[in-house]
N, C-alpha and C positions, 0 to 999 in steps of 0.2 A: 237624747244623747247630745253633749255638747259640741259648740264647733271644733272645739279643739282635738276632743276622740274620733269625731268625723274624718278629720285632718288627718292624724295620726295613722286611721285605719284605712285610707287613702293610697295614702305613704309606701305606707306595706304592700299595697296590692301594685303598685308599680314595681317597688321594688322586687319581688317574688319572681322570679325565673321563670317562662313557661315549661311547662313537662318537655322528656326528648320525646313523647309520643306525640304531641303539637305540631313537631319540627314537619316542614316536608322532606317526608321518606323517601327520597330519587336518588340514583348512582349522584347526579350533578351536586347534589346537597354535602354530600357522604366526601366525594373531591374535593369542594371548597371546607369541610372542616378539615379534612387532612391536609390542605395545603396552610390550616391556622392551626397546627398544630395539637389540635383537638380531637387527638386519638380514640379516645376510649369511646367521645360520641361518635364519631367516625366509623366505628366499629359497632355498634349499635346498630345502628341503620343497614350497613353491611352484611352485618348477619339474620336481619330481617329479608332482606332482597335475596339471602342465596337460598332459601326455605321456599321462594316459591318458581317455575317453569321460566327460562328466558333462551334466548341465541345465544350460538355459542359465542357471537361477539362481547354479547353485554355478560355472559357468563364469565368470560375472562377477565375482566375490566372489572368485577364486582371481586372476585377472587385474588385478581391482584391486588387492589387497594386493602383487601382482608391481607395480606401479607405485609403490603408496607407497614400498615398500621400495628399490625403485632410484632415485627422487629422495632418500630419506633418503641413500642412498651415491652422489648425485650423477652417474649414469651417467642422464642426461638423452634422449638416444638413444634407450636401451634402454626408458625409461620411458614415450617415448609414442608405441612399438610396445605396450606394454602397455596402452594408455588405448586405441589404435584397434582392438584386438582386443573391449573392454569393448563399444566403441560400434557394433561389427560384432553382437554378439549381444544387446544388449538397447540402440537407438538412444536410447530416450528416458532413461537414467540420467546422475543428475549425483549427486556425494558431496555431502553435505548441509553445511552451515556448523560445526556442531555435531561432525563426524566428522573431518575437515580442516582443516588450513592454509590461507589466503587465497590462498599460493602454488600448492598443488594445485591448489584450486578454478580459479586463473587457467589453469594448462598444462592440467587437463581441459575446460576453456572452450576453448582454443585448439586442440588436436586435435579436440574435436569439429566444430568451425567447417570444420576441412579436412576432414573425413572424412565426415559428414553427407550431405552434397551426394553423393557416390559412392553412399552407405547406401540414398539414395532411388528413386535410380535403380534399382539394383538390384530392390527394394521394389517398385515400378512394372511394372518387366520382369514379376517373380512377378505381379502380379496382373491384369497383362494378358494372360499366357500362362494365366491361371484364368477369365478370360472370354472367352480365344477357345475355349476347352474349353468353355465356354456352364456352366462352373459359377459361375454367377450368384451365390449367395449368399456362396461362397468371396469371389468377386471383388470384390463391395461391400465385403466386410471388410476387404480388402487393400486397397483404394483407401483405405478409412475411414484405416485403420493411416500409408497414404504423407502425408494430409491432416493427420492428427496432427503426424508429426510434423518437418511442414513448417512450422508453428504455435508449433516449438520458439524458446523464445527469441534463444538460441545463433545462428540460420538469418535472423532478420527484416531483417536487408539482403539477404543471398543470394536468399530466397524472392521477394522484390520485385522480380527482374528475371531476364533469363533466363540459362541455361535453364530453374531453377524455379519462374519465373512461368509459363512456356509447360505444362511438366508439372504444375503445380496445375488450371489450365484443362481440359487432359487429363482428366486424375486424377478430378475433378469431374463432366465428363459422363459418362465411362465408367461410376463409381459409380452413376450416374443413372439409368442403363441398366441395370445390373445389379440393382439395387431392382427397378425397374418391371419386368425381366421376369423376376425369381423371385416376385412377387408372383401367387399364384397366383388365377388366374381366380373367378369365383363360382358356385356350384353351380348349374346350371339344375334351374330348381323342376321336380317330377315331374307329368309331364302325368296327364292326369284322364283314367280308363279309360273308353273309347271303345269301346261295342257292337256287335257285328260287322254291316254293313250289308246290308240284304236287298236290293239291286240292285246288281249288281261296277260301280264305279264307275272311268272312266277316268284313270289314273296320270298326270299332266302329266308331260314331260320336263323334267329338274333346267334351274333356268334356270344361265347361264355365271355362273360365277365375276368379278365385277369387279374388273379391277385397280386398285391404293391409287390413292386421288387424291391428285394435285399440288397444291399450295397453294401459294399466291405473296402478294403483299404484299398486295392488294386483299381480301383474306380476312378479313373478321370475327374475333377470337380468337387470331389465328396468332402466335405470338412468332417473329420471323426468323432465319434460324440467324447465327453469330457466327465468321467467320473466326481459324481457328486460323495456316492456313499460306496465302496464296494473292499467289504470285509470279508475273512474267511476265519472258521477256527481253527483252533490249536490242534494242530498234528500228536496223535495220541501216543503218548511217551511211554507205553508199552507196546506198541505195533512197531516191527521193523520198516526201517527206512529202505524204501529199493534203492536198487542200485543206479538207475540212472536219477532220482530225487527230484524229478523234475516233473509234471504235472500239466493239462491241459485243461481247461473249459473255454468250453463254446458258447456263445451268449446272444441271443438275437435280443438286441433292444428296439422296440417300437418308436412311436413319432412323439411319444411325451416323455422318453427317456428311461421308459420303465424297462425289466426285464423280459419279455414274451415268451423264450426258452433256455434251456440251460442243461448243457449234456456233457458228461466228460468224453472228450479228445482220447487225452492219454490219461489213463488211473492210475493213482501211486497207491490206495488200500481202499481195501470196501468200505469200511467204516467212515473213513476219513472221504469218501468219496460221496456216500450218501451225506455226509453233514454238510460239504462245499456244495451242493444240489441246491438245499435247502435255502441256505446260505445268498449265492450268486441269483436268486429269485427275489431276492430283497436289496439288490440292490437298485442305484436309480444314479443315471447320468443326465449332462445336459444332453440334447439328440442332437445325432447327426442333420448334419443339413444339406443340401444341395438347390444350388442358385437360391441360397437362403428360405427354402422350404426344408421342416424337417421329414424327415425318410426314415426308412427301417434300416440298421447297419448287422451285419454278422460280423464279431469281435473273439479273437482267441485270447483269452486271459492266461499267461505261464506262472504255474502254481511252481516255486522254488523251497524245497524241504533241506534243511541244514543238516548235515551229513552230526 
C-alpha cells in the first residue's frame, strides 16, 4: 500500500467518532453531556443506569436528568413518567430555581400535584401496617414522614379537604399513639430489703384485676373523642316516623377510637334500629384522652328523624 493510502486510512481512523458504548457510563458523564447540550447521548447513558439496582439518592439524580433531557427533546410524555418516578422515591424533592428552567420547575410542580396524593397514601398504608405490627417507634416515624409531607407546598388545596384531610386526622392520632406507647414506662424504684419475719404471716389472696374505666362527658379532665367516620342509614320511607322522632345510641369507644359497643337508648323503629346497630360499629373516632393518654369514653349519639 502507498504512503499516501496509508495516510488517507489514518486520517479516517482519527477522524471516526468513538461508539457511545466507549463513553464512560456514570451519572457524572451523563451531567456533563447534559450540561453541553447533548441530549439524546445524555439519555443514552441515562437509560442504561436506571435498568440496573441504585439508592434512592442516585435513583433520583439519574431520573431527574432522564426528565431534563426529554423536555429538552420535547417528548413531554416521556418526561413526566420520569418526574413521577423522582416523586415515587424521594416525595419531598423539587429542582431548585438556580438548577432549572421556570418551565421545569412548573411541569415538576404539576406532576407532583397528581402524583403526591397516591405517594401518601401509600406512605400511610406502610406505616399503619408498622403499627398494627405494634412497632411503635417505626410507626410514629412513618406517620411523622406522611405529615410532612402532606405540609408540602405543592399539596395545600389537596391536603385541605378530603381524602387528605380525613388521612391527616388519621395519620395524626395513630402517631399519637405510637409515641405514647413506645415511650417506655418508668423504672420502679428498688424496694428496701425487708427482714425475714419471725411469725409466717398470712398471704391475702391477689385482689381481681379491675377493668379500664369508662369516662364520659361529666368527667373532670376528659378531652372527648372526635368523629373521624360516623354514618347512619336512611330512615325507611315506608315506616312511620314516631312521634317524638328523636333517637338515641349508645357507643362505648375504646383507646384506638374504634366502636367496642353500641346499643340503642331511645328506638324510633325496629328496622331502622337494627340497621343504626350495625352501622354505629363501624364507626371510628379520634379517642378520648385524659392527661393525654387515650381512655375508653361512653358517648350518646341523638339520632334526629324529619318529621
Amino acid at each position: 500500500m502507498s504512503a499516501k493510502y496509508c495516510a488517507a486510512a489514518i486520517l479516517i481512523l482519527l477522524l471516526t467518532p468513538f461508539p457511545a458504548a466507549a463513553a464512560d457510563n456514570t451519572l457524572a458523564t451523563a451531567r456533563d453531556l447534559y450540561a453541553a447540550a447533548a441530549y439524546e447521548d445524555a439519555l443514552i447513558i441515562l437509560n442504561q443506569l436506571s435498568e440496573a439496582a441504585h439508592g434512592p439518592d442516585e435513583e433520583r439524580a439519574i431520573q431527574q436528568y432522564r426528565a431534563f433531557c426529554l423536555l429538552a427533546l420535547g417528548r413531554n410524555a416521556d418526561a413526566e413518567q420520569a418526574i413521577a418516578a423522582v416523586v415515587a422515591v424521594q416525595p419531598r424533592y423539587q429542582p431548585g430555581e438556580a438548577d432549572v428552567s421556570p418551565r421545569v420547575r412548573t411541569t415538576f410542580a404539576e406532576v407532583r400535584r397528581r402524583v403526591l396524593p397516591t405517594v401518601i397514601q401509600q406512605q400511610y398504608a406502610i406505616a399503619k401496617s408498622s403499627y398494627d405490627r405494634k412497632n411503635y417507634a417505626e410507626a410514629s416515624e412513618r406517620f411523622n414522614y406522611v405529615l410532612d409531607v402532606m405540609n408540602d407546598p405543592d399539596l395545600r388545596a389537596a391536603a385541605a379537604q378530603p381524602p387528605l384531610a380525613d388521612l391527616r386526622t388519621l395519620a395524626t392520632g395513630f402517631r399519637d399513639l405510637a409515641v405514647t406507647a413506645s415511650t417506655p414506662p418508668p423504672a420502679p424504684p428498688k424496694p428496701e430489703p425487708v427482714p425475714a419475719p419471725v411469725v409466717p404471716v398470712a398471704v391475702p389472696e391477689p385482689a381481681a384485676i379491675a377493668a379500664p374505666r369508662i369516662y364520659n362527658a361529666s368527667d373532670r379532665g376528659i378531652v372527648p373523642p372526635i368523629a373521624v367516620r360516623q354514618t347512619l342509614p336512611s330512615f325507611p320511607s315506608s315506616a312511620a316516623v314516631p312521634k317524638q322522632a328523636v333517637g338515641v345510641i349508645e357507643v362505648v369507644i375504646d383507646e384506638t377510637g374504634a366502636v367496642e359497643q353500641a346499643l340503642i337508648r331511645v328506638p324510633l323503629n325496629a328496622a331502622f334500629d337494627r340497621q343504626a346497630i350495625i352501622a354505629a360499629k363501624a364507626w371510628l373516632f379520634q379517642p378520648a384522652t385524659m392527661n393525654g393518654v387515650p381512655v375508653k369514653f361512653r358517648k350518646a349519639v341523638q339520632v334526629n328523624i324529619a318529621r
